[in-house]
C-alpha positions in Angstrom: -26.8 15.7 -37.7 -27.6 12.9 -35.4 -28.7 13.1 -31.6 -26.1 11.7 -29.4 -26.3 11.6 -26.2 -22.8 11.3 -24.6 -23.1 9.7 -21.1 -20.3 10.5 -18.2 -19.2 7.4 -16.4 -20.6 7.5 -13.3 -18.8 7.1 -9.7 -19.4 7.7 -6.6 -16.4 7.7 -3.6 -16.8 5.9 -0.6 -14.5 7.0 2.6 -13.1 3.8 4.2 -11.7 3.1 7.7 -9.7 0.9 9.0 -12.0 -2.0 9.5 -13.2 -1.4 5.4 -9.9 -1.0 4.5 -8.5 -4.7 6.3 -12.3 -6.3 5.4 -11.4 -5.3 1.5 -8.3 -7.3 1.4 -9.8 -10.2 3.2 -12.8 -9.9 0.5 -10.1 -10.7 -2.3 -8.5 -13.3 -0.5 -5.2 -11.3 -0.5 -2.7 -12.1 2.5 -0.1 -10.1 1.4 0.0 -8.4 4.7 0.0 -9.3 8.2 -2.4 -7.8 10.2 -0.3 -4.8 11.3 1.1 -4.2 7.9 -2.2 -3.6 6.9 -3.0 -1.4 9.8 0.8 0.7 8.8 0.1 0.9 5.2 -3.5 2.8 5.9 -1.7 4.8 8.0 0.8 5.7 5.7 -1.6 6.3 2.7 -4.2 8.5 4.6 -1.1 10.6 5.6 -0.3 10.3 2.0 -3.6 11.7 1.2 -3.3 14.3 3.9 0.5 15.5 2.6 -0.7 15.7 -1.3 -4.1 16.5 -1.2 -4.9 13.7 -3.4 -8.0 11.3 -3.2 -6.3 7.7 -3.8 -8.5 5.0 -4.5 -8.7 1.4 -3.0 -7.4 -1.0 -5.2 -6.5 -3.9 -3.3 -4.5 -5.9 -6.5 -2.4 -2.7 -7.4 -1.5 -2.1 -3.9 -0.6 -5.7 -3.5 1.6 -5.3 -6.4 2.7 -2.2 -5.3 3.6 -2.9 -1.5 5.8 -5.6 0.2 6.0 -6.9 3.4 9.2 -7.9 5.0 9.8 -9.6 8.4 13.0 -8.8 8.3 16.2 -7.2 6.7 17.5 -10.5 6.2 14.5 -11.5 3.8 14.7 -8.1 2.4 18.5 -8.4 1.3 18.1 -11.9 0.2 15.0 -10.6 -2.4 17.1 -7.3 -3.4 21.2 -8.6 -3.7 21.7 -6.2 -1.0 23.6 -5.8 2.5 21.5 -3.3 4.4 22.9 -3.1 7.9 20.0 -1.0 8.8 16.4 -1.0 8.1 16.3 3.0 7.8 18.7 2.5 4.6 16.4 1.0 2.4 15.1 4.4 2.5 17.8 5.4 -0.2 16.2 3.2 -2.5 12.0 3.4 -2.5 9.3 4.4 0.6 9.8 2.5 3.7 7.3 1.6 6.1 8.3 0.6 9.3 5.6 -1.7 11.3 7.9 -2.9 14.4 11.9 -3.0 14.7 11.8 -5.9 12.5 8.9 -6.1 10.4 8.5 -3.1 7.7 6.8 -2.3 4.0 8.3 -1.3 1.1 7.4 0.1 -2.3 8.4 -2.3 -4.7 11.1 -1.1 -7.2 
């Protein structure tokens, strides 16, 4: 029988604030988000974490692919074929995250 050593991949977790969290997406050049959709979205994934329990990790390309930003409904319907009256109904479809009274995210579907 051979000696095999089986080595565990290993990680270590970093806790990220605000600042990490808008500095990361900078880093990869992303400007997916303005700079209050960005500050929403961590927001809304920390209570995420808080709700579930459940470490997430930051991964700025899945979350970019993940997440849109809208300025408005209008843009919205014009992406999706619909005629929302409301921003609040787009919550029958996927997770909504509102950043002003016209500007929200959206989980994409």
């Amino acid at each position: 029988m051979k000696n095999e050593i089986k080595r565990k991949e290993n990680k270590m977790k970093q806790t990220v604030n605000i600042y990490d969290f808008q500095r990361a997406f900078k880093t990869y050049d992303r400007d997916n988000f303005s700079y209050d959709g960005l500050k929403a979205l961590f927001e809304y994934l920390e209570e995420y974490e808080d709700d579930t329990g459940e470490e997430l990790e930051l991964d700025v390309i899945a979350l970019c692919c993940e997440y849109m930003e809208y300025d408005s409904l209008k843009e919205y319907n014009e992406d999706y074929g619909t005629e929302y009256g409301e921003i609040d109904d787009i919550q029958d479809d996927t997770t909504l995250i509102k950043i002003d009274n016209n500007s929200f995210i959206i989980q994409q579907y």
